[in-house]
C-alpha positions in Angstrom: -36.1 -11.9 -39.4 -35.7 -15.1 -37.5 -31.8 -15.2 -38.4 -31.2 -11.8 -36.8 -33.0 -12.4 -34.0 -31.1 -15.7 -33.3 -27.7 -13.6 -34.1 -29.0 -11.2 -31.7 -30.1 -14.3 -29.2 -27.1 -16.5 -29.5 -23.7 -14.1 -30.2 -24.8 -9.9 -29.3 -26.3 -10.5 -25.8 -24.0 -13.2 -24.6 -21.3 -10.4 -25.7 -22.5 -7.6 -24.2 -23.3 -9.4 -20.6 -19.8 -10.5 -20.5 -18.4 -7.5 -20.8 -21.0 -5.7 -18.2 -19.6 -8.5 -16.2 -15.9 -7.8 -16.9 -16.8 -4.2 -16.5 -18.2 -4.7 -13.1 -15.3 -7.0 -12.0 -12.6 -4.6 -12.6 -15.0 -2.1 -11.5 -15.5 -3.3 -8.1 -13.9 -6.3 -7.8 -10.3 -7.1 -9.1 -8.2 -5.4 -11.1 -4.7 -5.7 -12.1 -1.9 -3.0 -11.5 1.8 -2.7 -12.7 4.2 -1.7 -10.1 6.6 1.6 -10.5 9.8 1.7 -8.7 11.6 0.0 -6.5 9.9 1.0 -3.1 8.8 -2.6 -2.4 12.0 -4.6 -3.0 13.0 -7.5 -3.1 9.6 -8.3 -2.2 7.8 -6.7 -5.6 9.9 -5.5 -8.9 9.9 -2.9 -10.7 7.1 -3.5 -13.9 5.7 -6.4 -12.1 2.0 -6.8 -12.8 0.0 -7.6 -9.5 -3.6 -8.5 -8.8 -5.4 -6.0 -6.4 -8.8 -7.2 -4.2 -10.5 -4.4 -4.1 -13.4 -4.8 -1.4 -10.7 -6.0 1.3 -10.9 -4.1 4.7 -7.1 -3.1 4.9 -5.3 -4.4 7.8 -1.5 -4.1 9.2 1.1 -5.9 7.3 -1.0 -5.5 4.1 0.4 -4.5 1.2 -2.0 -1.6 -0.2 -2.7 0.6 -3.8 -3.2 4.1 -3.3 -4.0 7.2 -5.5 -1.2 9.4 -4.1 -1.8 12.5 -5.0 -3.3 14.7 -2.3 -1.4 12.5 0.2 2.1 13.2 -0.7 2.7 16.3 -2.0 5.6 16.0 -4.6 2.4 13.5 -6.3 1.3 16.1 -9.0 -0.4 13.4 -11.4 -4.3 12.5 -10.3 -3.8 9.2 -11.6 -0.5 7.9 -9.9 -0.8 5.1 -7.5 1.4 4.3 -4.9 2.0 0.7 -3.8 3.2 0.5 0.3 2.6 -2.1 3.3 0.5 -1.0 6.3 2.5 -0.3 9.4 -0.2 1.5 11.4 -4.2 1.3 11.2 -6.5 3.6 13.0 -5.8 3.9 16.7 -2.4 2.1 16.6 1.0 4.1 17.8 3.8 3.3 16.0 7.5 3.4 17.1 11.0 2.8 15.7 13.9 1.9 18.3 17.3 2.7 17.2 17.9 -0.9 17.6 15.7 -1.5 14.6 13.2 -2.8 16.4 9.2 -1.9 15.2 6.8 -1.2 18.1 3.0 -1.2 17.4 1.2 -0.2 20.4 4.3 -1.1 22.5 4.5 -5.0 20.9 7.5 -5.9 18.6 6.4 -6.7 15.2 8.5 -9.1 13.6 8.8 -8.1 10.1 9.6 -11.3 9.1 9.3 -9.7 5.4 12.0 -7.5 5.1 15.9 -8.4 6.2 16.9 -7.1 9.4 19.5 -4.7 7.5 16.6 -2.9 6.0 14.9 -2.5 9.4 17.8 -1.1 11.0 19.8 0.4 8.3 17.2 1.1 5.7 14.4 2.2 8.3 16.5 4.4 10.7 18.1 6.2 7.3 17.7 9.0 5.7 15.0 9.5 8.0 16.9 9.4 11.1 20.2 10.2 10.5 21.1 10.0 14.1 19.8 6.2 14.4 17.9 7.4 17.5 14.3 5.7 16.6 11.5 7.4 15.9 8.0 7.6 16.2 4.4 10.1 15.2 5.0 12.6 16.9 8.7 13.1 16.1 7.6 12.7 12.8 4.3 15.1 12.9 7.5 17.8 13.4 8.5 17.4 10.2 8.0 20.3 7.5 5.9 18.2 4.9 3.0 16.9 7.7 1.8 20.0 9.3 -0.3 18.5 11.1 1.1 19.2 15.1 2.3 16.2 17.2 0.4 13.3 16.7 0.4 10.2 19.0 -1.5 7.9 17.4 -2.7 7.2 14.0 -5.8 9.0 12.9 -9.4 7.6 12.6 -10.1 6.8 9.2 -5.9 7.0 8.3 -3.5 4.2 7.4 0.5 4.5 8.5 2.3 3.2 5.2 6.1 2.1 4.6 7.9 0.5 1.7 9.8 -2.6 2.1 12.6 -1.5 0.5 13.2 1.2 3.7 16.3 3.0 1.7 14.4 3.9 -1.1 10.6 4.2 0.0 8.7 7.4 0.1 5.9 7.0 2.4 4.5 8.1 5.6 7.7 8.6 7.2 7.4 12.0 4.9 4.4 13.1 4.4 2.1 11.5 7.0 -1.0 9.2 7.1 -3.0 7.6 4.2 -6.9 8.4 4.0 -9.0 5.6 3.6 -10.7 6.4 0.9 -7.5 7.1 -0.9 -7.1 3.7 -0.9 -7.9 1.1 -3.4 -7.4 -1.7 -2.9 -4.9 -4.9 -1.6 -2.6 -6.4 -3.0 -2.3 -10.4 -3.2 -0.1 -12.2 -4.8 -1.2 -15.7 -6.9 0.8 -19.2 -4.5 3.6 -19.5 -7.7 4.4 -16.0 -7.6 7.8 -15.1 -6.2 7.4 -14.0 -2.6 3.7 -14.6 -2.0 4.3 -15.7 1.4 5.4 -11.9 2.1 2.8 -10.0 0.1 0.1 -11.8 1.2 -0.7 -11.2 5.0 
């Protein structure tokens, strides 16, 4: 009797609190997440695994996990998550010069992450075929927000766009991110290629 209690004591509750522990961690905590796609390049590849903070307030310039569907509607799969940088928090305007410049709430952001190809060339196109700039309310117009002209981002709603402009689906098309649609940030570990532009 003694023996099983001491196998109980000394290996099955040591066990099973490490893995309520682990449990809660990825739970709450941490959690790992692979990237799909190359929305976020150069910055993050395609299959690259990523670590994702999951009780961080979101802020601009962070680079964000989101369930996707119900936010873009070509997202048919519950369980896909997107993986975009924040552009626009709650109360911010957001505007694109056709010079390539970034304007949030009428200050240049430098988007020192990104080359300045991709914020001319990549940003302005296919959105903006013209290369006229843009900003919410030209982009409220569009056919997949339905949502009138907006001037501002929405309480509660994120403004999201890939790094990899060309390429990226994100708000541009289908509008604002809701914050509980969001799961977490992303950070990147201090050996990992291009920490210094993930983590803001």
């Amino acid at each position: 009797m003694k023996s099983i209690w001491s196998i109980f004591k000394n290996y099955i509750i040591p066990i099973a609190v490490g893995l309520a522990i682990a449990l809660l961690i990825k739970t709450y905590a941490f959690s790992l997440v692979k990237v799909d796609g190359s929305s976020m390049y150069p910055n993050l590849q395609n299959t690259e695994r990523v670590s994702m903070i999951k009780f961080l307030e979101p802020k601009r310039d962070n680079v964000v996990v989101f369930k996707a569907y119900g936010v873009d509607p070509r997202a048919i799969d519950p369980k896909i998550l997107y993986v975009k940088r924040v552009i626009g928090v709650p109360g911010d305007t957001v505007q694109y010069t056709k010079s390539g410049e970034l304007l949030v709430n009428n200050k240049v952001v430098k988007q020192d992450f990104i080359s300045k190809d991709a914020q001319k060339q990549g940003t302005l196109q296919p959105i903006n075929k013209e290369k006229t700039g843009f900003d919410l309310k030209s982009l409220s117009k569009g056919s997949e927000w339905n949502s009138g002209s907006v001037t501002t981002v929405p309480k509660g709603k994120y403004f999201v766009m890939g790094d990899n402009r060309e390429v990226s689906n994100d708000s541009r098309y289908w509008g604002f991110v809701p914050k509980d649609k969001i799961q977490g940030v992303v950070k990147l570990l201090p050996w990992q290629n291009h920490h210094e532009e993930i983590n803001r």
